[in-house]
C-alpha positions as CSV (number, residue, x, y, z in Angstrom):
1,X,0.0,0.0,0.0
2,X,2.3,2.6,1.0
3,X,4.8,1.4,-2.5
4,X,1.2,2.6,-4.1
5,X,0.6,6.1,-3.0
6,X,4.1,7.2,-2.8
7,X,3.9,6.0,-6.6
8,X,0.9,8.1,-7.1
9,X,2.2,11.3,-5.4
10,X,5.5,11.1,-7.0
11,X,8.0,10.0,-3.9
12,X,9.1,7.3,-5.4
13,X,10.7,9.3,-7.8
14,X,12.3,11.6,-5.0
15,X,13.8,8.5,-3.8
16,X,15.4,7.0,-6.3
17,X,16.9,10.6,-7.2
18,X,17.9,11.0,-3.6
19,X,19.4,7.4,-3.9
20,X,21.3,8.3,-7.4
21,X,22.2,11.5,-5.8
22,X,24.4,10.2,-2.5
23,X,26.0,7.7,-4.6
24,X,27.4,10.2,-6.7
25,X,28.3,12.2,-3.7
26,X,30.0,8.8,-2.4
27,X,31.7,8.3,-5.6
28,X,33.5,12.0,-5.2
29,X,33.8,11.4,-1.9
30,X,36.4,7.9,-3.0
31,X,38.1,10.3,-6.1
32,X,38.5,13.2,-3.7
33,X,40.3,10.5,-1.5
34,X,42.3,9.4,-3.6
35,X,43.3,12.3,-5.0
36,X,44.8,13.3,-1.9
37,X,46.7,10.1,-1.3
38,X,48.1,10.3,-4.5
39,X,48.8,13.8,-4.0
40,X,50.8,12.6,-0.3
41,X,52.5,9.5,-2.2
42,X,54.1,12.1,-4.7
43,X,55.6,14.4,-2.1
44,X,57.0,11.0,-1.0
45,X,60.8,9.9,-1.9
46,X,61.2,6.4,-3.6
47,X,61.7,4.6,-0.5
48,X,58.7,6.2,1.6
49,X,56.7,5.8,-1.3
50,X,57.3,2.0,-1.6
51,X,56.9,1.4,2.0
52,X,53.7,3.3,2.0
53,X,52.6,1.3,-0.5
54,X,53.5,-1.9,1.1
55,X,56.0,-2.6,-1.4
56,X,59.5,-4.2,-0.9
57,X,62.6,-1.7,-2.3
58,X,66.5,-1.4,-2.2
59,X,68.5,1.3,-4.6
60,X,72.0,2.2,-5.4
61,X,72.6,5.5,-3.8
62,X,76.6,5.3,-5.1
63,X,79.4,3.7,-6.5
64,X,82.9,5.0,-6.0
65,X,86.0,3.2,-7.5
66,X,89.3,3.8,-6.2
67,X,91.8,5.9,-8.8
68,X,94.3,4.2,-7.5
69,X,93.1,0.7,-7.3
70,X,90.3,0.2,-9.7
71,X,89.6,-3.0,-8.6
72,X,88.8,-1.2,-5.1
73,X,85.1,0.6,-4.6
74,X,82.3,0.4,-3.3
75,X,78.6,0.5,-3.8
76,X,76.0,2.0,-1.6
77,X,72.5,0.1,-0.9
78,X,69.5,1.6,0.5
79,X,66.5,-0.1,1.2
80,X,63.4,-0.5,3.5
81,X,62.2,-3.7,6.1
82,X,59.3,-4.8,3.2
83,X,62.7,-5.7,1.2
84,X,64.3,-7.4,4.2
85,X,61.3,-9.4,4.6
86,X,61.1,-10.4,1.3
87,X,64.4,-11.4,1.1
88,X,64.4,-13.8,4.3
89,X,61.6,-15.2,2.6
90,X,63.2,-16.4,-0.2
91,X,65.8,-17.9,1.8
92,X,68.8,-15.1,2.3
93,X,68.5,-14.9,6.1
94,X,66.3,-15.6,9.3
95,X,65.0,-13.6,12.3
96,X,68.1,-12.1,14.4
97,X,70.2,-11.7,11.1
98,X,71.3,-8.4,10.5
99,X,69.5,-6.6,7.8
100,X,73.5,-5.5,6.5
101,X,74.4,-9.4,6.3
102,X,70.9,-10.5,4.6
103,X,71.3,-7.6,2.0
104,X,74.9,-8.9,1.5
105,X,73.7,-12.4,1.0
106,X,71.5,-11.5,-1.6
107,X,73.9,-8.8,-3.6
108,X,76.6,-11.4,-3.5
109,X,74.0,-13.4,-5.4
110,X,73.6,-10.8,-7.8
111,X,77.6,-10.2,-8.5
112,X,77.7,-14.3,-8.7
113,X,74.9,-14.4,-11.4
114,X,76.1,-11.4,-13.2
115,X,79.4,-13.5,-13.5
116,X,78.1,-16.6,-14.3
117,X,75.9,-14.8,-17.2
118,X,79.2,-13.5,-18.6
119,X,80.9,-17.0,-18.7
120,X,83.0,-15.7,-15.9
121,X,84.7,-17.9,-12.6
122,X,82.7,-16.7,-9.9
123,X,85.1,-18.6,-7.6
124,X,87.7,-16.5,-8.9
125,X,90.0,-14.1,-6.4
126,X,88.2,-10.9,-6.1
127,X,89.3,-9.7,-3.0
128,X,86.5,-9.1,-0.1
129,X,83.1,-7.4,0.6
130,X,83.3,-5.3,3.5
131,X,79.4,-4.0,4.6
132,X,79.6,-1.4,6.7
133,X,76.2,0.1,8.4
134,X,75.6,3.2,7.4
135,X,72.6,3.9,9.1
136,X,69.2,1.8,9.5
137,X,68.2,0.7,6.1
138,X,71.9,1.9,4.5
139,X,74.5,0.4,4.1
140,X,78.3,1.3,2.4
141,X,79.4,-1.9,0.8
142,X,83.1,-2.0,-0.7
């Protein structure tokens, strides 16, 4: 009965505009928000960025060679716990290892591999990796 005679003075109508009318507020309402979190991501760095996000990361901040002995530098990593975690859970370390000596693990891979693919030893003398803790997340390796 009362579906009938708000039919027959027209509320029905009202409604439904009403109803059409707070979704498109809602929908602003989700653009608006976004907007501004995409707006906070992009004042962001890199590495605050992908740990806002939720994402693992690690960079290169610098590599320095020695003039004198080219076969002496160093490189230096950055990265944030989501990477950490990632890597222990593919096997590079386990709770209580130091975030330096995980990292290490894994960029030693990298320098292996990168041998390997150029049909290099990778058991070959190179001298040593020496990973010193820059600060948390940072490392200097050389």
């Amino acid at each position: 009965m009362k579906k009938v005679i708000k039919k027959l003075l027209g509320f029905d109508k009202l409604e439904a505009e009403k109803e059409q009318l707070q979704a498109a507020r809602d929908k602003a309402a989700e653009e608006t928000a976004r907007a501004q979190e995409e707006a906070e991501l992009a004042k962001l760095g890199p590495k605050e960025r992908a740990t806002a996000k939720g994402e693992p990361w690690v960079s290169v901040l610098d590599t320095k060679v020695n003039p004198d002995n080219i076969r002496n530098g160093f490189f230096e990593l950055d990265w944030n716990e989501l990477f950490v975690l990632k890597l222990k859970q593919e096997g590079y370390g386990f709770e209580g290892d130091p975030d330096e000596e995980i990292v290490d693990r894994w960029f030693r891979d990298i320098v292996r591999q990168m041998l390997s693919e150029e049909g290099l030893d990778v058991n070959r003398p190179a001298g040593y990796i020496n990973v010193v803790p820059i600060a948390k997340g940072k490392s200097e390796v050389s």
